[in-house]
N, C-alpha and C positions, 0 to 999 in steps of 0.2 A: 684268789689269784690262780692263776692257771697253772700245769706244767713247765713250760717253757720259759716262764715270766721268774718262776720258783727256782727254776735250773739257772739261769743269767745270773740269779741274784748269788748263789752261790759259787760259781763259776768263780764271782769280782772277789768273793773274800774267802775260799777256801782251796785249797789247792787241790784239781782232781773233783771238786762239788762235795770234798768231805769226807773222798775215800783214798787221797793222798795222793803216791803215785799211783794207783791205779786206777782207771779211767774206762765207764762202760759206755757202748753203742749208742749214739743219740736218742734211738730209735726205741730203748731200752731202756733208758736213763728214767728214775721216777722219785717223786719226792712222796714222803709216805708222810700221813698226817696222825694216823695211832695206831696203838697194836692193841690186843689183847687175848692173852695167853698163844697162842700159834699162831695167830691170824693177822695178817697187819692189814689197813686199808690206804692208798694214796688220798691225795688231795681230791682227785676226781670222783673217790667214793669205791671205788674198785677195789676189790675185797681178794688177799695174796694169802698162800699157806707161806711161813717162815720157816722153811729147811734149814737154816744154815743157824738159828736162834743165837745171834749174835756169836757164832763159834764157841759155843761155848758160856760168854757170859749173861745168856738168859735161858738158863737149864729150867727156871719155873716159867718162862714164858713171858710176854711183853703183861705189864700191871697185874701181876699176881698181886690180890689183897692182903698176903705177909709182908709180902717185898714193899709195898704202897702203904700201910701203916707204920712199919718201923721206918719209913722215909719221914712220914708226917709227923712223929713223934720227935724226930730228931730235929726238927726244922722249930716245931716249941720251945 
């Protein structure tokens, strides 16, 4: 699915697309499809550095392999 079609959909059931009240530039607005470790990519494959590493709560980075076993473990 595309940008736009991904932002609509979020728009109908999250307030702000998920970042509450805060609200970014249409123009700027991007739906991200994974990260890992610094690097996130959008839907469209378009490859981000993550400055802001969830503020804090992704100090080891998007699927660090500690963070991603002890999830799977937890989940057995």
């Amino acid at each position: 699915m595309s940008q736009r079609v991904l932002i609509a959909i979020a728009d109908r059931g999250l307030p702000g697309s998920g970042l509450g009240s805060y609200s970014l530039a249409e123009d700027i607005r991007l739906i991200y499809s994974h990260g890992k470790g610094s690097r996130m990519w959008d839907v469209d494959g378009n490859e981000y550095i993550d400055y802001v590493g969830g503020a804090g709560a992704l100090i080891l980075g998007h699927s660090h392999p500690a963070v991603v076993e002890a999830a799977k473990a937890q989940l057995e």
